[in-house]
N, C-alpha and C positions, 0 to 999 in steps of 0.2 A: 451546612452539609458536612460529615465527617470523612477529612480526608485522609490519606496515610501519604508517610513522606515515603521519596522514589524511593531512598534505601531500605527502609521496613519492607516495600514489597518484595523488593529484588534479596531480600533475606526469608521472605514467606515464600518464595518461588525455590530457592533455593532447598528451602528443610522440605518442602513438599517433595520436589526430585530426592533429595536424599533419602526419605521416609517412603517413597514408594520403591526405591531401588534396593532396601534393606528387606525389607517386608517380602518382595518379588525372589529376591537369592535365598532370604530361609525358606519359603515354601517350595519354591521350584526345585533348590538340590541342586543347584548348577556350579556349586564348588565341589563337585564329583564328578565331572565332566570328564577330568581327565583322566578320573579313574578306573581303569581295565581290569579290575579284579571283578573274581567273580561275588555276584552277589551273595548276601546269605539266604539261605533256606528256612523258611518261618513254619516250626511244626505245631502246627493246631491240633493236638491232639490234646486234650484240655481231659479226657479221662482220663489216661495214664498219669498226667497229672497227679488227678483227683486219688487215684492208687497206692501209687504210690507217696502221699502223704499221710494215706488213712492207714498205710502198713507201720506199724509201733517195729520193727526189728529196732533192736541193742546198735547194731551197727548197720548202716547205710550209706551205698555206693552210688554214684551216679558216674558214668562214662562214657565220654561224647567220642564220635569215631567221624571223618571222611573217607566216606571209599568212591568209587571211581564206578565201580559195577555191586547196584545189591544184592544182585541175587547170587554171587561170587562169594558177597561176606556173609550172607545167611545162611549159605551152606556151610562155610565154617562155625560160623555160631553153634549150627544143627549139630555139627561134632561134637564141641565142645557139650550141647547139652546129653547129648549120647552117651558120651563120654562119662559123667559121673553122673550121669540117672534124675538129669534137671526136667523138669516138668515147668514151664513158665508160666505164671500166673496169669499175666496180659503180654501180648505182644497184635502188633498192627506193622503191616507194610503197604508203602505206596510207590508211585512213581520216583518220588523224590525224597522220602523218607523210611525208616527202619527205627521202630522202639521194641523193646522187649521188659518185661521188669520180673526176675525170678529171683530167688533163693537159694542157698548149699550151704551143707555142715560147713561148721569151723574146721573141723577137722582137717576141710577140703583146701580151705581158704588158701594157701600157699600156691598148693597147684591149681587152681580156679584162676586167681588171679595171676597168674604167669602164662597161663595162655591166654587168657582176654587183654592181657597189658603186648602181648605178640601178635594181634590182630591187626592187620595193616591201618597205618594212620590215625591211629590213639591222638586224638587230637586234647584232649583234657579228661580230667578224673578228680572229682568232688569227694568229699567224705562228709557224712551228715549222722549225726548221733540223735538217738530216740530221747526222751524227756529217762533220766535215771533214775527220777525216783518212782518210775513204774517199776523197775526191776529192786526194790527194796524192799518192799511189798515182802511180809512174811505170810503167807498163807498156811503154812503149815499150823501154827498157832491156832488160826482159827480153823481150823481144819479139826485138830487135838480138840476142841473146845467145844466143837459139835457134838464130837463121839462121845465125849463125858457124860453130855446132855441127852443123848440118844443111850448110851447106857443106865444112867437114872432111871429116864421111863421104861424101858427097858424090863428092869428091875419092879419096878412098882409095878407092870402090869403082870410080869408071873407073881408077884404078893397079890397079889387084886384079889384076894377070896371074900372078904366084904364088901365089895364095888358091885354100884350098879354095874347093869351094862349100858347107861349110858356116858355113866364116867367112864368103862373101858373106854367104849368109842373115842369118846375122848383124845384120850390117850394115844390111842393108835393114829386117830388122825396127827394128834400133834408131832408123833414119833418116823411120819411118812415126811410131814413138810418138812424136820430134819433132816432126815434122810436125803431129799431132794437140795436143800442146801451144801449137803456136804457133798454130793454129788456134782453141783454147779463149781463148790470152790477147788473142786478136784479139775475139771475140766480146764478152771481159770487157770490153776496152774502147770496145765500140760502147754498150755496155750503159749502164758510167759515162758516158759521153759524154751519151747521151741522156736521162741522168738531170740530169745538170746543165746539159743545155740546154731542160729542158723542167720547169714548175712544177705543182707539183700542190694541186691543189684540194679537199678534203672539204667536200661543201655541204648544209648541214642545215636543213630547213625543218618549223616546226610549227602545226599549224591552229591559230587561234585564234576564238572565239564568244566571245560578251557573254550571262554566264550569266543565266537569268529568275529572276525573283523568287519562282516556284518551286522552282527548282532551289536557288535560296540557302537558301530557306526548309528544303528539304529535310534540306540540308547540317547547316544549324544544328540540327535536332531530333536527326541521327545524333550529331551532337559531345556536347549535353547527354545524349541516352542512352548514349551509350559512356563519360562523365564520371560518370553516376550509376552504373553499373554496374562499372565499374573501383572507384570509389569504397566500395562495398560487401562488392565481393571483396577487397581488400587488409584493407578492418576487422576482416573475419570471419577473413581469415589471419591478421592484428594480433592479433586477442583469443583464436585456437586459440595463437600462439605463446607468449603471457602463459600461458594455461593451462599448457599442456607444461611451460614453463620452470619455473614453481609447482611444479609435481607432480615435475620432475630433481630442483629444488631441497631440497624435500622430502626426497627421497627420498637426497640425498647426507649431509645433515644427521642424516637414521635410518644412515644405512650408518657416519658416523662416532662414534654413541651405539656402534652394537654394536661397532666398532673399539677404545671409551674413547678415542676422541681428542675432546677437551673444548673446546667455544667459546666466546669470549668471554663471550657469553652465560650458558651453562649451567655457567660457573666462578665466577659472577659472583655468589655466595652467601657471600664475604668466606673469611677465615681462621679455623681453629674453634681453640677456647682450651678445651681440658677437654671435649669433647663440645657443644660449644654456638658457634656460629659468633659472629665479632665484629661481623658486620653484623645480624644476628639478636639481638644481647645488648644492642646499644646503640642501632639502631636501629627495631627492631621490634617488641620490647619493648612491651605495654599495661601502662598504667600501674595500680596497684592502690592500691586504698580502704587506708588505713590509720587507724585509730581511739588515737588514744592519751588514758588516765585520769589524771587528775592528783589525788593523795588525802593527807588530812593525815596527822602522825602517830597519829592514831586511828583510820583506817585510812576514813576518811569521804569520799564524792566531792566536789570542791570547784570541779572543770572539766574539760572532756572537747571532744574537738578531732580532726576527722576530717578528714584530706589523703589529698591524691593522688600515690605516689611508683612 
C-alpha cells in the first residue's frame, strides 16, 4: 500500500490552502477593498471606435474629459461647435457617457483647441498621426498624364475622316473611361487635401459622482462574499482533485502489479540467498532464547547460562 510521510501531507495541505487563497484574491478583487475611489466608467461604444480609426486625417486628436453633469458639458461643447461652424461626424450620449468625433480647419486649430483644452476637467489628450505616406501621394502627375492621353484621342478623333465609325466609337468610348478617371483622381485629391487641411478630434467624456458610504459599504460586503465563496469553490475543487489523483495513482500502481512491473517499493524486500531473502536473514530476523549447560565429567550440572542470539 502507497503511503505518504506525515510531513509530505502536512506540505500538500499546506500548498493546497495556499493555492486556493491566491486563486480566491485574484478573482474576487478583495485587494480593493479599501478602495473608495470611484470606479471607472467602461465606454462600449465600439463604433466610434470603429470611426474613428477609419478617418485617414494628417493629424488626430483624441481627448478624454470628466465632468460632474453631461448635459452642462454638452452644452458647452454645442458652443464651441457653433462657434466655428463644426458639424460632428458621430457623436452618442448616454447616462454615463459623452463621445463626439469631428473635424476644423487648421486654420482654426489654435482657437479650437484653447477652448476644448478650457473645458472643465481635461482629464488627458492623445495625439495620433495618419500613416504619411498617404499624404505623398502626387496625384497631380497622374492627373497631367490622363489629360495628355484624353487630348491624343481627342485629336485623332476630330482627324477621323477615314475611320469607321466603329473605330470612332471606339474612341469615344475609350476617351469617356478617361475622363471618368480623371474625374475619380480629382475627387481623390480633394479628399486628401481636406484631410490634411482639417484635424480631427475624438472627444470622450465620463460622468463622475463621489460614491456614498453606502454604496462603498455595499461594494465591500460583495468583495468579501465573492472572496469567501471563490475561496470555497477552488478548496472543494483542490481536495476532489487530491482525491482523483489518489485513486489514478492507485490504480496505476494495481495496473503495474498485474503487468509484474516492480517498484522501488515493492522490490524492496532485498536478495534471497536459498529461499530466505538477505534483508529478511539479517535484518528481520528475532532473536532466540538460547540455554546452554555446562557439566562435569560425571555428567553433573555445574552452570547453566541462557542468551539471546
Amino acid at each position: 500500500m502507497f503511503r505518504l510521510r506525515k510531513s509530505t501531507k502536512y506540505l500538500i495541505i499546506i500548498a493546497v490552502i495556499l493555492a486556493t487563497g491566491y486563486f480566491a484574491v485574484k478573482i474576487s478583487g478583495i485587494t480593493t477593498i479599501f478602495n473608495s475611489s470611484i470606479p471607472a466608467i467602461i465606454i462600449d461604444d465600439d463604433h466610434a471606435e470603429k470611426v474613428f480609426e477609419k478617418l485617414d486625417n494628417e493629424k488626430k486628436i483624441k481627448m478624454i474629459y470628466n465632468a460632474v453633469d453631461l448635459k452642462v458639458f454638452t452644452r458647452a461643447i454645442q458652443d464651441i461647435y457653433t462657434k466655428y461652424s463644426i458639424s460632428p461626424q458621430y457623436s452618442n450620449i448616454t447616462g454615463n457617457y459623452y463621445v463626439s468625433i469631428f473635424d476644423y480647419p487648421k486654420e482654426h486649430s489654435e482657437e479650437v483647441m484653447d477652448d476644448l483644452r478650457h473645458l472643465q476637467t481635461l482629464n488627458r489628450e492623445f495625439l495620433a498621426s495618419a500613416d504619411p505616406e498617404k499624404f505623398k501621394i502626387n496625384i497631380d502627375d497622374h492627373i497631367a498624364n490622363k489629360v495628355r492621353v484624353k487630348r491624343t484621342l481627342e485629336k485623332k478623333i476630330d482627324n477621323a475622316i477615314l475611320m469607321s465609325d466603329e473605330r470612332i466609337s471606339n474612341f469615344n468610348q475609350e476617351l469617356t473611361r478617361i475622363q471618368l478617371e480623371i474625374d475619380s483622381l480629382n475627387n481623390q485629391k480633394n479628399m486628401i487635401q481636406q484631410l490634411a487641411d482639417n484635424n480631427l478630434v475624438y472627444l470622450v467624456t465620463t460622468r463622475i459622482t463621489a460614491p456614498s458610504d453606502s454604496v462603498i459599504q455595499k461594494r465591500r460586503f460583495n468583495l468579501l462574499k465573492n472572496f469567501i465563496l471563490y475561496y470555497f469553490a477552488f478548496l472543494i475543487a483542490g481536495i476532489l482533485f487530491l482525491i482523483v489523483f489518489n485513486y489514478f495513482f492507485l490504480f496505476l500502481l494495481y495496473l503495474m502489479r498485474i503487468l509484474g512491473i516492480k517498484t522501488s517499493r515493492s522490490s524492496s524486500g532485498g536478495y534471497n540467498y536459498g529461499g530466505q531473502s538477505y534483508r529478511s536473514k539479517y535484518y528481520y530476523r528475532r532473536p532466540k532464547k538460547v540455554k546452554r549447560i555446562y557439566k562435569d565429567s560425571d555428567g553433573n550440572i555445574i552452570k547453566q547460562k541462557v542468551s539471546k542470539e
